[in-house]
C-alpha positions as CSV (number, residue, x, y, z in Angstrom):
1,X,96.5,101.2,79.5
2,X,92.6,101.0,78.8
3,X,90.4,100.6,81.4
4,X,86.6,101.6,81.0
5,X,86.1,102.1,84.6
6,X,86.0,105.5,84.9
7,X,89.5,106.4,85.5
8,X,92.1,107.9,82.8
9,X,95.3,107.2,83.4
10,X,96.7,109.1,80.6
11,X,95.4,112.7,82.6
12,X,96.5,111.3,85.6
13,X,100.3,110.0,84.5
14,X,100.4,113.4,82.7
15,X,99.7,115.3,85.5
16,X,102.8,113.5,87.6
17,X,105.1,116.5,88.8
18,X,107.2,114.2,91.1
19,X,109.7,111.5,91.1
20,X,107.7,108.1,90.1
21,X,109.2,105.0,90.3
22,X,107.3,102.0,88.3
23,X,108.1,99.0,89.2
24,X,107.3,96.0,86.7
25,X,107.4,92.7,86.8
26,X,109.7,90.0,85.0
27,X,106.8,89.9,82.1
28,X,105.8,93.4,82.4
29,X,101.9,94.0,81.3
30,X,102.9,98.0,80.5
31,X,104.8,99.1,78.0
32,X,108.0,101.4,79.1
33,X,107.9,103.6,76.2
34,X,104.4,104.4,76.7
35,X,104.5,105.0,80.6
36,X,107.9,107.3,79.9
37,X,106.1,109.5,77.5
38,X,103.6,110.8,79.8
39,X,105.7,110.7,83.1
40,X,108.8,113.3,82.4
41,X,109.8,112.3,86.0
42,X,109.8,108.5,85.5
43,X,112.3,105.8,87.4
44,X,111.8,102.4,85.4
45,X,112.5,99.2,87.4
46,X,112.2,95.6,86.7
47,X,111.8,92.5,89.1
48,X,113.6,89.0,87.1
49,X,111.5,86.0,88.4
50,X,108.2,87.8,89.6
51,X,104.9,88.2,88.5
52,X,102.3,90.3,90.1
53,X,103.5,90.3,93.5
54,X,106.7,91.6,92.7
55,X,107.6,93.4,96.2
56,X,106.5,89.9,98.6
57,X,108.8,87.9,95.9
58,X,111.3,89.7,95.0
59,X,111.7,92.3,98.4
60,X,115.4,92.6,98.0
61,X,114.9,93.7,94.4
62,X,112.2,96.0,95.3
63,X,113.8,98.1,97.6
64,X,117.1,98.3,96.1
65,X,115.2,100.0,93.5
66,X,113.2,102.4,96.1
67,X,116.9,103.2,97.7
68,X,118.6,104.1,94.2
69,X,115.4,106.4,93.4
70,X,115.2,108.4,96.8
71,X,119.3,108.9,96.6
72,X,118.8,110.2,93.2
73,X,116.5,112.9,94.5
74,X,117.1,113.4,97.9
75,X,120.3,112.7,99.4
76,X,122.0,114.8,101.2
77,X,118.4,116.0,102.9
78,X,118.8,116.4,106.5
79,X,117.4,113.6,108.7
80,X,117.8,111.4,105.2
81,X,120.6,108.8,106.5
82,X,122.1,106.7,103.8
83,X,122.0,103.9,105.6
84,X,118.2,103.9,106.0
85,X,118.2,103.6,102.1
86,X,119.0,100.3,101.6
């Protein structure tokens, strides 16, 4: 997770106090362990047969994902439909 471009992930991911869903692809370049030991709140998903562009791929995949996580957290919310979920 280096980058010397001015920006630290590490503070940032640390300072995560929200649900955050990472999405990686089939040959993921970040390492899960690492990403779920600064992010207490962390949803880990994994595209099979994508690469970068995961969510134009693999949309299906992606979403399903998205749905699962927002249930998790917030259904029953009013207005929240569990139909517009998937």
């Amino acid at each position: 997770m280096g980058c010397d471009c001015g920006y630290q992930a590490e503070i940032a991911l640390k300072n995560v106090a929200v649900p955050l869903l990472f999405i990686n692809a089939d040959r993921p370049q970040n390492r899960e362990e690492d990403i779920r030991a600064l992010v207490k709140t962390l949803h880990w998903g994994r595209t099979i047969g994508t690469g970068h562009f995961n969510h134009m791929v693999m949309p299906d995949q992606v979403n399903a994902m998205i749905g699962d996580m927002l249930r998790q957290h917030f259904d029953g919310l009013p207005g929240l439909q569990d139909s517009s979920l998937s």
